[in-house]
PLY file of the C-alpha trace (Angstrom):
ply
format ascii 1.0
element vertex 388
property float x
property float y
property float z
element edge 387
property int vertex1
property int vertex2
end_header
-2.81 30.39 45.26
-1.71 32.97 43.39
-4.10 35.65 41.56
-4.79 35.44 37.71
-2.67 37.33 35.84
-2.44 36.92 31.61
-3.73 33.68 30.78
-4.32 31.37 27.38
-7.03 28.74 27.34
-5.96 26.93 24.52
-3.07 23.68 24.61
-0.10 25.16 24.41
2.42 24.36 22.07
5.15 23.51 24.37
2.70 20.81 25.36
2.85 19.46 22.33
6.17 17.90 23.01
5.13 15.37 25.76
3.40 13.62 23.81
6.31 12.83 21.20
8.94 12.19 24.02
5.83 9.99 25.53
4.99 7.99 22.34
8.57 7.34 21.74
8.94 5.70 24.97
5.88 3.47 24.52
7.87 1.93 21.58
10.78 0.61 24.39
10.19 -3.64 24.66
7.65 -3.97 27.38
10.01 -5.38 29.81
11.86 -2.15 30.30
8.75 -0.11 31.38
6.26 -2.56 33.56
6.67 -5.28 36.15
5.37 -8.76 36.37
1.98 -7.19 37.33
1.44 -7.41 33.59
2.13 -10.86 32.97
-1.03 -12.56 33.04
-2.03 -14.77 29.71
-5.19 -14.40 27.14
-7.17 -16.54 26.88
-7.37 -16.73 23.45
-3.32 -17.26 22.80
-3.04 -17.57 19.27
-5.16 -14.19 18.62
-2.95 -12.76 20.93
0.02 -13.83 18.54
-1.14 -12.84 16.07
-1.77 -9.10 17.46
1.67 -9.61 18.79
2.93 -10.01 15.24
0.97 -7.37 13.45
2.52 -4.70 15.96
6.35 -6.21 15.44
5.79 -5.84 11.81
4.34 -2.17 12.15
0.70 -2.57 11.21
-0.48 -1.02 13.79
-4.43 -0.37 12.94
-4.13 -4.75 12.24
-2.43 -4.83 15.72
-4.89 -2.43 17.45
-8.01 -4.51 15.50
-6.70 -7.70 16.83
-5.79 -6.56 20.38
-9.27 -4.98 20.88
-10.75 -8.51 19.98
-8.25 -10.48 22.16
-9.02 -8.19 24.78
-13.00 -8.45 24.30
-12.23 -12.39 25.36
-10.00 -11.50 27.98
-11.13 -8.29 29.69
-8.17 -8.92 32.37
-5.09 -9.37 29.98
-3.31 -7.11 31.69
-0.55 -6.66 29.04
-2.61 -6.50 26.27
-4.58 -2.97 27.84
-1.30 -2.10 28.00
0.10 -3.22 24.33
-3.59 -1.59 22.94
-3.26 1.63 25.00
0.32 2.13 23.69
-1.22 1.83 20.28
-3.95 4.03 20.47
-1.67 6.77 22.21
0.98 6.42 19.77
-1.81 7.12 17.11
-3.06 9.69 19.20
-5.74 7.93 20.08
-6.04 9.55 23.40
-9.86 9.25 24.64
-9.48 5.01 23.49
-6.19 5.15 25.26
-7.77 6.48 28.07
-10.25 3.63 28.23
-7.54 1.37 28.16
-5.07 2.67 30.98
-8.12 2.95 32.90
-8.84 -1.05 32.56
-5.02 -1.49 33.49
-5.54 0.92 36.90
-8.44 -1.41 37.91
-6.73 -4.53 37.13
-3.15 -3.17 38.56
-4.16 -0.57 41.06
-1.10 -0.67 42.62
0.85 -0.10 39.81
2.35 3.40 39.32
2.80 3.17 35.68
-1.23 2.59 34.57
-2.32 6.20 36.34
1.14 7.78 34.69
0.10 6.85 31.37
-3.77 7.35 32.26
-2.94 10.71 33.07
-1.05 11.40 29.97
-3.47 11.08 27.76
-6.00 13.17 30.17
-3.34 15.97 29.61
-3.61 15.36 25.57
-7.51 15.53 26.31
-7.22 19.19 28.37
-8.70 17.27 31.23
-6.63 18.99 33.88
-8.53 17.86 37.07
-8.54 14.16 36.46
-4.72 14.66 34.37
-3.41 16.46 37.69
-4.99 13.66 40.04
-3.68 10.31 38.33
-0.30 11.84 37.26
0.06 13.14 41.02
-1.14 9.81 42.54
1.52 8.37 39.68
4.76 10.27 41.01
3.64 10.16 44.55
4.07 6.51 44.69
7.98 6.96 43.84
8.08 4.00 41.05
8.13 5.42 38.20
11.12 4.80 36.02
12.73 8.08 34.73
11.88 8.12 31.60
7.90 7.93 32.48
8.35 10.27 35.39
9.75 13.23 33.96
7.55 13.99 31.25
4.70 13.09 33.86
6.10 15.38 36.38
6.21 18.37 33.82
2.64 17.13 32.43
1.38 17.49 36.18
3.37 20.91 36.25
1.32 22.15 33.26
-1.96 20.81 34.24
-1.72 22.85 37.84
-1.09 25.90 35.54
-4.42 25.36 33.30
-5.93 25.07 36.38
-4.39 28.15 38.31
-2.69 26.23 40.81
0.17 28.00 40.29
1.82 27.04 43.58
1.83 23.57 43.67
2.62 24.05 39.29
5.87 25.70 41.19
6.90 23.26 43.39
5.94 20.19 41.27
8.61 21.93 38.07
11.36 22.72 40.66
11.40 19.30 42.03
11.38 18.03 38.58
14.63 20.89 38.30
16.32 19.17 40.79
16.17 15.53 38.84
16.62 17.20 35.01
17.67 20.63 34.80
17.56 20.18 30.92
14.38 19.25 30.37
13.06 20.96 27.68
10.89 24.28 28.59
11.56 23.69 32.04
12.23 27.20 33.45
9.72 28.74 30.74
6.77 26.41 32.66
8.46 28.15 35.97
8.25 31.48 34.66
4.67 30.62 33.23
3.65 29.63 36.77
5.43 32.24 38.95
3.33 35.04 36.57
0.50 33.57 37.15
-0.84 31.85 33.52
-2.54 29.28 32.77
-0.22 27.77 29.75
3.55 28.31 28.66
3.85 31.61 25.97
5.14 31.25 22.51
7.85 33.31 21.33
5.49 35.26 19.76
3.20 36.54 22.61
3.81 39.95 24.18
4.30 38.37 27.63
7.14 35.47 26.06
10.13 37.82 27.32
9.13 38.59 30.69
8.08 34.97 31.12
11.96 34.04 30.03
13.15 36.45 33.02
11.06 35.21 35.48
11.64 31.63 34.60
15.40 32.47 34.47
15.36 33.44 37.75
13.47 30.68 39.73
15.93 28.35 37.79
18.82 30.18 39.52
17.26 29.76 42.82
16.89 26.11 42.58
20.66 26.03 41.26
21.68 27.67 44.16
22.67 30.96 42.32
21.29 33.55 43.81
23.37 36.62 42.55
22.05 35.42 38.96
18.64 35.22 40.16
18.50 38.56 41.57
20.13 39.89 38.30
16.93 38.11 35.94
14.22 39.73 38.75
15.76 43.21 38.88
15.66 43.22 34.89
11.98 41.63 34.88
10.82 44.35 37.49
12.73 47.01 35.42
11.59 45.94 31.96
8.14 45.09 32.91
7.21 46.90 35.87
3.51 46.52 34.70
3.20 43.17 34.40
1.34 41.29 37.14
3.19 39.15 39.95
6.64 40.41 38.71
7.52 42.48 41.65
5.90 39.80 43.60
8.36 37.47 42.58
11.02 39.43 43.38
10.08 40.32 46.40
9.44 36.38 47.40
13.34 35.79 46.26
13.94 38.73 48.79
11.93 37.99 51.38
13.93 34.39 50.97
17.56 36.51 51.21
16.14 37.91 55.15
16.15 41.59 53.12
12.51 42.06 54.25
12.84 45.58 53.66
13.59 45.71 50.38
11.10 43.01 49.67
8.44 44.83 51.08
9.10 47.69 48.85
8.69 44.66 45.75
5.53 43.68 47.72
3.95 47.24 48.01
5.33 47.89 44.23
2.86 45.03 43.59
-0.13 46.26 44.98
0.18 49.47 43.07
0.00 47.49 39.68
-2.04 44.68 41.06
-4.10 45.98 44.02
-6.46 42.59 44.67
-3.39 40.43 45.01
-4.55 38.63 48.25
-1.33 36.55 48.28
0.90 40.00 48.41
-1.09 41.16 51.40
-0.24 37.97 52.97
3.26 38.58 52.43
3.17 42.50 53.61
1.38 41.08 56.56
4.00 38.20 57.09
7.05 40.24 56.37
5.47 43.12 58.86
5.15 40.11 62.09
8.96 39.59 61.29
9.62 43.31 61.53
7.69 42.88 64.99
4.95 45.03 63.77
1.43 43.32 64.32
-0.37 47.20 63.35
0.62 47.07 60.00
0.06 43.19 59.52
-3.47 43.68 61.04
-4.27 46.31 58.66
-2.75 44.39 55.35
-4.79 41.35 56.31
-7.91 43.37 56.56
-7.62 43.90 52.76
-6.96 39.98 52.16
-10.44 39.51 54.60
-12.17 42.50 51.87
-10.91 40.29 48.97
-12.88 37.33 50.38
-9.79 35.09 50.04
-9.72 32.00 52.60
-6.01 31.64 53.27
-4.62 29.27 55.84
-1.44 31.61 56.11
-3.32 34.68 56.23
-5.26 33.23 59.28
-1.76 32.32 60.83
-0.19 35.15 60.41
-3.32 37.46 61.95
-3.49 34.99 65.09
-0.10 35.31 65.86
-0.15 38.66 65.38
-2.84 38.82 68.12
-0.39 36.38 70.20
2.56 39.39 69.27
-0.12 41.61 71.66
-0.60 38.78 74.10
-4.72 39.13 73.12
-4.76 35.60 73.27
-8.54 35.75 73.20
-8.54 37.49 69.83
-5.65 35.27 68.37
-8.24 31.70 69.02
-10.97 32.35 66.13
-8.56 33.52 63.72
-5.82 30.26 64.76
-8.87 27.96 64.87
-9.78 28.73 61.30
-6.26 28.17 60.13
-6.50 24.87 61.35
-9.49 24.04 60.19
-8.00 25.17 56.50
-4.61 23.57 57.39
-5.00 20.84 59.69
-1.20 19.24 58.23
0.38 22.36 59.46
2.70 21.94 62.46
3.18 25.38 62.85
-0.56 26.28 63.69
-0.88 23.49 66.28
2.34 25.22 68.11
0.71 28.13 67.69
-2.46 27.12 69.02
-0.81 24.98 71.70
1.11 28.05 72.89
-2.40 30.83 73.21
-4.28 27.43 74.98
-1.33 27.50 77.40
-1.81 31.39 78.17
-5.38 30.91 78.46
-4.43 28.00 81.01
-7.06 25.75 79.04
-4.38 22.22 79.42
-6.56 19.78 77.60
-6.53 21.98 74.64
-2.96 22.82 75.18
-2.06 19.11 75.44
-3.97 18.08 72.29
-1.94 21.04 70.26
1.21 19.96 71.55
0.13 16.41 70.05
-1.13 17.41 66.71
1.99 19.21 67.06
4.11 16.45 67.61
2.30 14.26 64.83
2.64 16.98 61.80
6.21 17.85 62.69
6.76 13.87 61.56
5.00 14.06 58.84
6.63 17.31 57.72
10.09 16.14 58.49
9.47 12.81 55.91
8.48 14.95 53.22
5.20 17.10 53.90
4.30 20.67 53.83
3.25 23.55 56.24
0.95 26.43 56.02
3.75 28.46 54.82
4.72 26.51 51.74
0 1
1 2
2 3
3 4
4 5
5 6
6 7
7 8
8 9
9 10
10 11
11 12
12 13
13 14
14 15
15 16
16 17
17 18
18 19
19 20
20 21
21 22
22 23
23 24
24 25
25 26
26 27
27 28
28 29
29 30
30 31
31 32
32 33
33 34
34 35
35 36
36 37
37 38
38 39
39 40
40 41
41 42
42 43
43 44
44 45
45 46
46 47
47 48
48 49
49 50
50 51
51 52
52 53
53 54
54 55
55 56
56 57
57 58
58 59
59 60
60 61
61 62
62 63
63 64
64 65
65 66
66 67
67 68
68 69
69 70
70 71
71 72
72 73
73 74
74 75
75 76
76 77
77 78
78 79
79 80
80 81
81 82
82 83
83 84
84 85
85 86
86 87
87 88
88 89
89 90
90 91
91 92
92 93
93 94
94 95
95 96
96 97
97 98
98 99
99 100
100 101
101 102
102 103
103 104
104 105
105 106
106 107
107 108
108 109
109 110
110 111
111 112
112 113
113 114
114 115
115 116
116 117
117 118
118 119
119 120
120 121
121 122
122 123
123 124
124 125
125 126
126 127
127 128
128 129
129 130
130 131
131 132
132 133
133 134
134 135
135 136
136 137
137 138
138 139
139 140
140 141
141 142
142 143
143 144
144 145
145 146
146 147
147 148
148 149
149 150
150 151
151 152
152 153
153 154
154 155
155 156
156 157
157 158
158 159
159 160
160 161
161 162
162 163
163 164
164 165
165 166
166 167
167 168
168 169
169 170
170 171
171 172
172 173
173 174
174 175
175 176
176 177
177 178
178 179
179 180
180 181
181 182
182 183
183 184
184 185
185 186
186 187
187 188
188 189
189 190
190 191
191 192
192 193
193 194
194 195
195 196
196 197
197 198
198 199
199 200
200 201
201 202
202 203
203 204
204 205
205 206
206 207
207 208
208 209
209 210
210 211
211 212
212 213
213 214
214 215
215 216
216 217
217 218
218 219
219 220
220 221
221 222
222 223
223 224
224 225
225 226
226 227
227 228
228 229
229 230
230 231
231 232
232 233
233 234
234 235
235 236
236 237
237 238
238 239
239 240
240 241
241 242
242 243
243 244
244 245
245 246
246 247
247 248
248 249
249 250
250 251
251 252
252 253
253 254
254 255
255 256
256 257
257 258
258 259
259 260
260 261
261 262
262 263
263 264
264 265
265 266
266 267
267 268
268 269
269 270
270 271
271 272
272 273
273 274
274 275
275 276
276 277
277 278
278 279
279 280
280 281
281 282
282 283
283 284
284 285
285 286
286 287
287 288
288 289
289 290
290 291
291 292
292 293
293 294
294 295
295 296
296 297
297 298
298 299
299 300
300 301
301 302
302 303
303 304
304 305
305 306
306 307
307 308
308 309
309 310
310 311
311 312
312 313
313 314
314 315
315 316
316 317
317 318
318 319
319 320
320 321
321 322
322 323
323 324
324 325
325 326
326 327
327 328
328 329
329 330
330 331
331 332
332 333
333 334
334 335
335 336
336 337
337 338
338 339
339 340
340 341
341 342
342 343
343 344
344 345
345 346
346 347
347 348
348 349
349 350
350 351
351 352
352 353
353 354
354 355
355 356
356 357
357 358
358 359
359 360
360 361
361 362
362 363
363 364
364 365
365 366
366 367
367 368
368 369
369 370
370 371
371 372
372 373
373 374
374 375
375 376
376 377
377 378
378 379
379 380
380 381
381 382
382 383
383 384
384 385
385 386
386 387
């Protein structure tokens, strides 16, 4: 995770916007955005109609009256949580809306769409823990149709910011990149995330500009332009060579171009403006076992360690270091703790599989190379590693 840099509690703006493109969508017939899931009857038809009819003719607060009583008859109408929840969010309703999506998740939990929308309105409510866990449990599922799934993705983006995951707010905006470059304040929420704050800028904050440049270039990387991206972080570190995580940045798009020595001077650039940046340590220490120098990892992770930060990576990178010295001895506590904080990583098994081998302990050696075997899988069909 990356350190704190400038950061704004309140809801941004920019955020503002999901919720239009969201309540425009819940106007679409239902048929285009649910399954048959939904299709279950009242049991109290003709009050049903009638709420049916009150929402074609656009009186909504007669519609929402009338669905809340048809729905008091039949708690497990399944399309009538859904009809009432579009209501209340449409009249930004959002904590009733809540209620509502979360009586669809019960009935339907294997239905995408009810923890999409449930999420939604947690991200109109500044819930960001239980926001980031139903829109993430929404996307992971893969059934979202588009037009639910891209404002969800960027809602899950922007609730990892608020709450300083700014790694996995990363990842989750480029993939969403990848599917619509043109999303609206797209590389902004990049930017916002690879600076390390907790909500996109206005145009009218201080830190709006360098946000722009670092948000310009992390959209060239996932466009495959990396002459353009170098161009936005040499004018971010050059404009703002104060601001926090800027030289980090550039020195990650380096480090990612094999020029570790320039990226180290990006990384070291960092420390002089940010000093208790455990995650540039880590990356001195990481570019350093690359350069085949374990002395000067050793001593960059020792400031990590002072900094109290827990990092599966840092532990990684120190046990191998160890392994770069053949101390295999040394390398176990440091490789055992990695796992224990990264037990998905395939990488640490091989690495623990290889020291258990030098230390000719087999049965340790042969569960590694297992656990090895297992989380390369899971990796190769989508999954992450302790470098990611």
């Amino acid at each position: 995770m990356r350190p704190r840099a400038n950061s704004r509690q309140r809801h941004s703006g920019n955020d503002v916007r999901i919720y239009l493109r969201v309540a425009a969508l819940l106007t679409l017939p239902l048929v285009t955005l649910c399954c048959s899931v939904f299709a279950q009857s009242p049991s109290e038809p003709a009050l049903a109609h009638e709420a049916a009819q009150a929402e074609a003719n656009g009186d909504t607060h007669k519609a929402m009256g009338l669905y809340e009583k048809a729905l008091a008859h039949s708690p497990a109408w399944t399309e009538g949580w859904w009809r009432y929840g579009g209501l209340l969010y449409g009249d930004r309703q959002f904590h009733a809306a809540a209620a509502a999506y979360g009586h669809l998740t019960v009935l339907a939990p294997q239905n995408s769409l009810g923890f999409a929308l449930l999420g939604m309105c947690e991200f109109e409510l500044a819930d960001w823990n239980n926001a980031s866990l139903h829109l993430n449990k929404a996307l992971n599922r893969g059934t979202l149709p588009q037009n639910i799934a891209q404002p969800a993705a960027y809602s899950l983006g922007l609730s990892l910011l608020h709450l300083k995951n700014w790694d996995g707010a990363l990842l989750t905006l480029k993939l969403l990149m990848r599917q619509a470059p043109d999303y609206p304040n797209l590389s902004l929420a990049m930017g916002a995330a690879e600076l390390g704050l907790e909500s996109t800028p206005s145009p009218a904050d201080a830190v709006f500009p360098a946000v722009t440049l670092a948000g310009e270039g992390a959209k060239s990387i996932v466009e495959g332009r990396p002459k353009d991206a170098e161009r936005s972080y040499r004018e971010l570190v050059t404009r703002y060579a104060a601001q926090p995580l800027a030289h980090l940045s550039f020195g990650l798009f380096l480090e990612s171009e094999h020029r570790d020595e320039e990226a180290q001077k990006e990384f070291h650039d960092e420390i002089a403006v940010n000093p208790d940046s455990a995650l540039t340590w880590i990356w001195i220490a990481r570019v350093a076992l690359v350069q085949l120098d374990p002395k000067t990892a050793h001593s960059a992770l020792a400031h990590v360690r002072d900094l109290g930060d827990r990092n599966p990576l840092a532990s990684l990178i120190e046990g191998r270091s160890f392994m770069m010295e053949h101390q295999w001895e040394q390398a176990l506590d440091p490789l055992r703790e990695a796992e224990k904080l990264a037990p998905q990583s395939s990488e640490i098994h091989f690495a623990l599989a290889t020291t258990y081998t030098a230390l000719k302990q087999s049965e340790a050696a042969k569960k590694e190379r297992e656990l090895f075997l297992q989380t390369s899988q899971v990796e190769a069909a989508g999954g992450g590693n302790a470098d990611q």
